[in-house]
C-alpha positions in Angstrom: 34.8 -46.4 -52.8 34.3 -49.9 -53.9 30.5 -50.8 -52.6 31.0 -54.3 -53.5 30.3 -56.9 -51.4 30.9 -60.9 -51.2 26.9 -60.3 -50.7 26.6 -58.8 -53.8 28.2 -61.6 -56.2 26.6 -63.8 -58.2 27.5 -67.4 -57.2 27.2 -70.3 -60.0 25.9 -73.0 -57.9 23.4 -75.9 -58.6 19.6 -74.9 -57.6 17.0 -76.7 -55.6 14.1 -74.7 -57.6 13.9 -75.8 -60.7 15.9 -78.8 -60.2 14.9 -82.0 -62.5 18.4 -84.1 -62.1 20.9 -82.2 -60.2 20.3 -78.4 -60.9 23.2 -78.2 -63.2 20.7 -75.8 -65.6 18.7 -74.5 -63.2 21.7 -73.3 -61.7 23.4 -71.9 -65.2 20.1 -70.3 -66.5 19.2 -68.7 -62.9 23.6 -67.0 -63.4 23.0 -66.4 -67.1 19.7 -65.2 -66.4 17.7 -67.0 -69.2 15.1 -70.1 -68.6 16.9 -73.6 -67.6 14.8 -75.3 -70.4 16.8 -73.3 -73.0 20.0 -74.3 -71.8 18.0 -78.1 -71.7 17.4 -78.0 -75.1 21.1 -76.7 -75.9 22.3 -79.3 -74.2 19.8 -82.0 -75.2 21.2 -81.2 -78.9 24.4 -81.8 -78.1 23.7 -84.7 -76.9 22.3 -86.3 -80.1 25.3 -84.6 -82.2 28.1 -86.2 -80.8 27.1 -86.6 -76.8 29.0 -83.6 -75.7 26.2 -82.7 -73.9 26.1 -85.2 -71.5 29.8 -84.5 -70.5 29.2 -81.1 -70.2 26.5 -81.9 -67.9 28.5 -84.2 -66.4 31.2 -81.4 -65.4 29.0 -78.9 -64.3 27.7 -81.2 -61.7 30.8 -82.4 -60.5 32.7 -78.8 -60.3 29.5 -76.9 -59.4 28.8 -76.4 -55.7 25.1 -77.0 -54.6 23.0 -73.9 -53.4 23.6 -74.7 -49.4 27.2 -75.8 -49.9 30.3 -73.9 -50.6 32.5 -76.9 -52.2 31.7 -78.9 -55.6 31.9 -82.8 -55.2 35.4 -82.6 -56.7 36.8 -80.2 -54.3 35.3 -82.4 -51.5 36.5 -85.5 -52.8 40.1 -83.5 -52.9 39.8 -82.6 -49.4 38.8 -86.0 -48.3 41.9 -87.7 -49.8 43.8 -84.8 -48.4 42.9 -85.6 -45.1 43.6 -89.2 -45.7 46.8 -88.8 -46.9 47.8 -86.5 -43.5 46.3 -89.2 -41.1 48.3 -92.3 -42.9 51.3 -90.7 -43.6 53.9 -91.9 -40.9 57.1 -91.5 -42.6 57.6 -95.4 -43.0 57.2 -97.4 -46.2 54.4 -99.6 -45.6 54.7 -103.2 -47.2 53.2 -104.2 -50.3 50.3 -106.9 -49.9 
């Protein structure tokens, strides 16, 4: 019997404890379970060789959900324009201004 529960999955979201921008390695080093400054420095070196690391960070924020949310910013933004889209859509070109 599978004793698995969605209870007992570990979630890679942003934190709130440990947070210093937007819990991006707070979040990564509470899943990896190692300290957030390691992956700060990690990143932090990237940075300075070639600013990957601020891209990286960049991406984790955006496609990581926060701790008391179950959608990133992306998949929100997706939803929102999903929405849209269904609300304007009429069937009739509308003219160009």
């Amino acid at each position: 019997m599978n004793e698995f529960s969605e209870n007992n999955v570990k979630k890679l979201r942003r934190t709130n404890k440990g947070r210093i921008i937007a819990g991006v390695c707070s979040g990564i080093g509470e899943y990896v379970g190692i300290d957030a400054n390691l992956i700060r420095i990690g990143l932090a070196i990237a940075t300075l060789f070639g600013g990957l690391g601020v891209g990286v960070y960049a991406i984790g924020w955006l496609l990581m959900p926060s701790e008391e949310r179950d959608t990133s910013i992306v998949q929100d933004l997706i939803k929102q324009q999903q929405q849209r889209n269904a609300t304007d859509w009429t069937g009739e070109h509308k003219p160009q201004q």
